[in-house]
mmCIF file of the C-alpha atoms, coordinates in Angstrom:
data_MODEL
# 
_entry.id   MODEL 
# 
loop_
_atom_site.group_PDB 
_atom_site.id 
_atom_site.type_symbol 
_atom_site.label_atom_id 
_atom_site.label_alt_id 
_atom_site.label_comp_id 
_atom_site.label_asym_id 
_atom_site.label_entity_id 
_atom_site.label_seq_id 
_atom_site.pdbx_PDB_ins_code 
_atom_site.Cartn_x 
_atom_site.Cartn_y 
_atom_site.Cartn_z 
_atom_site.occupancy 
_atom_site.B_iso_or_equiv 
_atom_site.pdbx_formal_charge 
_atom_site.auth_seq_id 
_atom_site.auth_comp_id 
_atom_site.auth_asym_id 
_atom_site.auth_atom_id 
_atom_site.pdbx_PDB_model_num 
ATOM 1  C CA . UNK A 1 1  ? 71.218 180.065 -64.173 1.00 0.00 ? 1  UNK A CA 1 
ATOM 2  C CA . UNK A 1 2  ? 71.503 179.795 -68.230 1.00 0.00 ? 2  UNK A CA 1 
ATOM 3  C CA . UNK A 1 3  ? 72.252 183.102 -69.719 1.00 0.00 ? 3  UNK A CA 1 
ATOM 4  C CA . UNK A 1 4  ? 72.566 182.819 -73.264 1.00 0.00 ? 4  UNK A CA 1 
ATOM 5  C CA . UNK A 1 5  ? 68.866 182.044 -74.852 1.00 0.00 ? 5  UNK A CA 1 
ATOM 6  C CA . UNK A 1 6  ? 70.214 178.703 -75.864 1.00 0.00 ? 6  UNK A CA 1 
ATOM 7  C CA . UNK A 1 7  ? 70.808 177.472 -72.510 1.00 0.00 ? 7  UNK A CA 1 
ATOM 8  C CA . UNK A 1 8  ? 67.800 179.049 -71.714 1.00 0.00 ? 8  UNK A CA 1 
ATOM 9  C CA . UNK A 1 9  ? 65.913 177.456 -74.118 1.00 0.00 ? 9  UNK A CA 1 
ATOM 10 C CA . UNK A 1 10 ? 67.744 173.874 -73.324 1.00 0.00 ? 10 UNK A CA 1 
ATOM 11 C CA . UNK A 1 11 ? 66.773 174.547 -69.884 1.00 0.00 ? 11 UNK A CA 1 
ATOM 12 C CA . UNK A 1 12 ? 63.480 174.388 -70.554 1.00 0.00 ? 12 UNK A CA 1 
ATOM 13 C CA . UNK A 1 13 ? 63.724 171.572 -72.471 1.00 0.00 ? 13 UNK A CA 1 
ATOM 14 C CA . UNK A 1 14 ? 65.204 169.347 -70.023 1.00 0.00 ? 14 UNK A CA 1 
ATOM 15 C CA . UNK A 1 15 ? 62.899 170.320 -67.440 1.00 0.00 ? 15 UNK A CA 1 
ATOM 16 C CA . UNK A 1 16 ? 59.970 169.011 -69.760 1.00 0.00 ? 16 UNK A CA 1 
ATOM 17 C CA . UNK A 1 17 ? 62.119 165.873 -70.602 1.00 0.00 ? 17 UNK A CA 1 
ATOM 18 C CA . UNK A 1 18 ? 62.858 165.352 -66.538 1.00 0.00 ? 18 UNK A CA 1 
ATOM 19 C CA . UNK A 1 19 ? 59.189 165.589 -66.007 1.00 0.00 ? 19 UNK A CA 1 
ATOM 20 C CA . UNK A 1 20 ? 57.877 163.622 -68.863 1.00 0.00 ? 20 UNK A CA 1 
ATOM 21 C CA . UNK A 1 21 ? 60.792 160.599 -67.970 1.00 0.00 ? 21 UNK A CA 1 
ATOM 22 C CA . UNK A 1 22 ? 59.676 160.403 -64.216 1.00 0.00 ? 22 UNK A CA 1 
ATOM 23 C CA . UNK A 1 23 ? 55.572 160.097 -65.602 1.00 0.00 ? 23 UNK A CA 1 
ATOM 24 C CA . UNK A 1 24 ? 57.352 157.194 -67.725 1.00 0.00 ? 24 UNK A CA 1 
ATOM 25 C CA . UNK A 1 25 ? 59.607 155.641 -64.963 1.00 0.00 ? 25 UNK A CA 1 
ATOM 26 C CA . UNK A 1 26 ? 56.472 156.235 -62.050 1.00 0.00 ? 26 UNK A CA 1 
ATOM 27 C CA . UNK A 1 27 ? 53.959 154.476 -64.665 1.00 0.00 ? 27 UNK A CA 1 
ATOM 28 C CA . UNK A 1 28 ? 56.137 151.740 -65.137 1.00 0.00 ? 28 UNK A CA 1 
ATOM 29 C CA . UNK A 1 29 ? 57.349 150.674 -61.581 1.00 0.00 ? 29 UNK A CA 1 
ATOM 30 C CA . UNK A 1 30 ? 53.427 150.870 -61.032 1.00 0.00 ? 30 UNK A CA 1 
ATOM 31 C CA . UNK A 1 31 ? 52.797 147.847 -63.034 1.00 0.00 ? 31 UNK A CA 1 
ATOM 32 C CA . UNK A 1 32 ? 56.016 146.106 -61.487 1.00 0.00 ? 32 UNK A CA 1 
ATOM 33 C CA . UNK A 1 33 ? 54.732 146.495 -58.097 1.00 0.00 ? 33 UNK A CA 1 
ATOM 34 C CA . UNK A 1 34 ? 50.866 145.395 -59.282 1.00 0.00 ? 34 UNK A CA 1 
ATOM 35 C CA . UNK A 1 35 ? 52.637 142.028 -60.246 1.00 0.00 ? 35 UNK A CA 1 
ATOM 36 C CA . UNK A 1 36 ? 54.601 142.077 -56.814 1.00 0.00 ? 36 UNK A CA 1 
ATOM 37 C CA . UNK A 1 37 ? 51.312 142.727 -54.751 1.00 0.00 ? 37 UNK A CA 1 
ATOM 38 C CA . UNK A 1 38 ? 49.614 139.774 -56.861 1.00 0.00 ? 38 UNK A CA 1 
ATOM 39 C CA . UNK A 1 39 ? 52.193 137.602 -56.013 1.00 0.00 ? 39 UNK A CA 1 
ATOM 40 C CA . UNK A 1 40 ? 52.510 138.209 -52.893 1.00 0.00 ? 40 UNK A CA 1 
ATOM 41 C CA . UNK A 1 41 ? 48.676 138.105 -52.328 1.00 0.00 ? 41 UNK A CA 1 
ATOM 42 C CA . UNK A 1 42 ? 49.139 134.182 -53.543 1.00 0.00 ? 42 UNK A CA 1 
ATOM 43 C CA . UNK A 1 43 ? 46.490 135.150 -56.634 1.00 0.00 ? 43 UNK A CA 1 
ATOM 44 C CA . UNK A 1 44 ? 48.428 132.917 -59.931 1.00 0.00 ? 44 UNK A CA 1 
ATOM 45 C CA . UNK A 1 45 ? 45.703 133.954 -62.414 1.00 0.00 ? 45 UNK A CA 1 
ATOM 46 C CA . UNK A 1 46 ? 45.821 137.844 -61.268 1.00 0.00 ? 46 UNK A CA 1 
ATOM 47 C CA . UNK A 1 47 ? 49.644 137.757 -60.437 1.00 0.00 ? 47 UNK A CA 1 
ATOM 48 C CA . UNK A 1 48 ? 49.795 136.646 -65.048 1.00 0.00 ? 48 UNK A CA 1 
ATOM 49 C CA . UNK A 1 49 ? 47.647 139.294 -65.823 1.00 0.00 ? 49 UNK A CA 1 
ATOM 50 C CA . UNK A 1 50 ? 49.124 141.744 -64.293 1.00 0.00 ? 50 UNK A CA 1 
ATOM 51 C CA . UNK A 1 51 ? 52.454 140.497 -65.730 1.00 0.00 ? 51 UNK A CA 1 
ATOM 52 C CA . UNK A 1 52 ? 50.936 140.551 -68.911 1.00 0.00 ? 52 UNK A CA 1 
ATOM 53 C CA . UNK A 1 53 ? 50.121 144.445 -68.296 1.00 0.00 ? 53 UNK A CA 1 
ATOM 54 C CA . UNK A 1 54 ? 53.666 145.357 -67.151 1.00 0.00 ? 54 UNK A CA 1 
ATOM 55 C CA . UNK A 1 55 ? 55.820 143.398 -69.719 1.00 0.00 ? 55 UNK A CA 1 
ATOM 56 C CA . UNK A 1 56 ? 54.827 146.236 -72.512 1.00 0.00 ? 56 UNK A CA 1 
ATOM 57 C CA . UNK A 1 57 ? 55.379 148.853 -69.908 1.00 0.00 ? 57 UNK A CA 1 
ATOM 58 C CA . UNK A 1 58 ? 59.083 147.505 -69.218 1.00 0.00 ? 58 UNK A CA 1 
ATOM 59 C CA . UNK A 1 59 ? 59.715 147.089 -72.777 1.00 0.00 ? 59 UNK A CA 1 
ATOM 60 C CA . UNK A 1 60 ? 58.106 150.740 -73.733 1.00 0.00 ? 60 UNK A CA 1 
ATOM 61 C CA . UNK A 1 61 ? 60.562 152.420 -71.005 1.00 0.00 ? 61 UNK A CA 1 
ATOM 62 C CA . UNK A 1 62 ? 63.489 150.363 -73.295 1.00 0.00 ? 62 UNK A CA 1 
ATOM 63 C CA . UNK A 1 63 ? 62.584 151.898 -76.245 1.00 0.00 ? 63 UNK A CA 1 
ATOM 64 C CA . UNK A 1 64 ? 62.080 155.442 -74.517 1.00 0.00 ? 64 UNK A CA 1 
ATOM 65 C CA . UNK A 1 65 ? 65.653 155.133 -73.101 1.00 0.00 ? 65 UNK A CA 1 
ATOM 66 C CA . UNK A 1 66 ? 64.169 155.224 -69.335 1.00 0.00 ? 66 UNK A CA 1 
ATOM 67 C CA . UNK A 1 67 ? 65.967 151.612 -68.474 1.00 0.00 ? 67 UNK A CA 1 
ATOM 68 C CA . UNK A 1 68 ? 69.008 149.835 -70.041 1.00 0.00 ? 68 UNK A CA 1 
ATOM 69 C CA . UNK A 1 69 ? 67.676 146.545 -71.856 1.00 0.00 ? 69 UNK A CA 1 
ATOM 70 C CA . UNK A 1 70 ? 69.382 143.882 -69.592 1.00 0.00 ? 70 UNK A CA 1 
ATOM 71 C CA . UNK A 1 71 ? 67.532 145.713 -66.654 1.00 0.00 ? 71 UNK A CA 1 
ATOM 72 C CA . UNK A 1 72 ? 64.511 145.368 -68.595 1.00 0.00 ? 72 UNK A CA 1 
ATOM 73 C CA . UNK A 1 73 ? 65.464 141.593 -68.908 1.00 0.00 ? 73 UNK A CA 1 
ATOM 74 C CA . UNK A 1 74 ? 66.256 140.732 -65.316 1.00 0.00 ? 74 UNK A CA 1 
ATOM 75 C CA . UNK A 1 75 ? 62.754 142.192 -63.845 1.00 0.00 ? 75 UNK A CA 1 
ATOM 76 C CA . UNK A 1 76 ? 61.139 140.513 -66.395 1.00 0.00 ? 76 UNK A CA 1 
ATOM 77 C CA . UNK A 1 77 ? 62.776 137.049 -65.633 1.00 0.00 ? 77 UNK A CA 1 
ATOM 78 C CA . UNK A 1 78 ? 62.584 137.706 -62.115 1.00 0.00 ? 78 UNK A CA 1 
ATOM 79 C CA . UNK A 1 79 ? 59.124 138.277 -62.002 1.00 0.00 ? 79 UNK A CA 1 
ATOM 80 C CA . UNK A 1 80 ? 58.164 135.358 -64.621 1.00 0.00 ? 80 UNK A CA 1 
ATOM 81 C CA . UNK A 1 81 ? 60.169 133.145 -62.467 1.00 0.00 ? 81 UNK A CA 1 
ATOM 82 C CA . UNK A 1 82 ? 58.290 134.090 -59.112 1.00 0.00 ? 82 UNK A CA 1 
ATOM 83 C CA . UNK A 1 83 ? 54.747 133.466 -60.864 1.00 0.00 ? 83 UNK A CA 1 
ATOM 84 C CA . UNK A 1 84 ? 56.332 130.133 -62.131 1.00 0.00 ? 84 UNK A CA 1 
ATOM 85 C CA . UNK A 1 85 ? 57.141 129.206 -58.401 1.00 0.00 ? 85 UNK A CA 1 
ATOM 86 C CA . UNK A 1 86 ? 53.619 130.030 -56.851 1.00 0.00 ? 86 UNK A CA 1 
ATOM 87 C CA . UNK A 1 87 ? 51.873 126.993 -55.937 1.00 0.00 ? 87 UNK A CA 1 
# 
């Protein structure tokens, strides 16, 4: 346990930082699997929308510093690329 009342205090902080990150990283890989559902389900026009919804999401969590950039890139490809493939 901290036990000068900085550590303390940066305790606390990163608690509140761990909990607000995980809201962040849950909310995001919530749209990711909406898209993976819709494509799966065979639905083009829903499996778009929902990438449409989830593209800010993965770009927000960049810019939060939740997920490295080229991560960011790769799900977004990899997604794109599966709802280019659907018949």
């Amino acid at each position: 346990m901290a036990n000068s009342l900085s550590a303390r205090k940066r305790a606390r902080q990163s608690e509140r930082n761990r909990m607000a990150n995980a809201s962040q990283r849950s909310r995001m890989r919530t749209t990711i699997k909406q898209v993976i559902s819709a494509i799966e389900g065979g639905d083009k026009t829903a499996a778009q929308s929902a990438f449409k919804v989830a593209v800010p999401a993965i770009d927000r969590s960049v810019s939060q510093g939740i997920m490295h950039r080229n991560k960011a890139a790769r799900h977004k490809s990899r997604l794109n690329q599966h709802i280019q493939n659907m018949a």
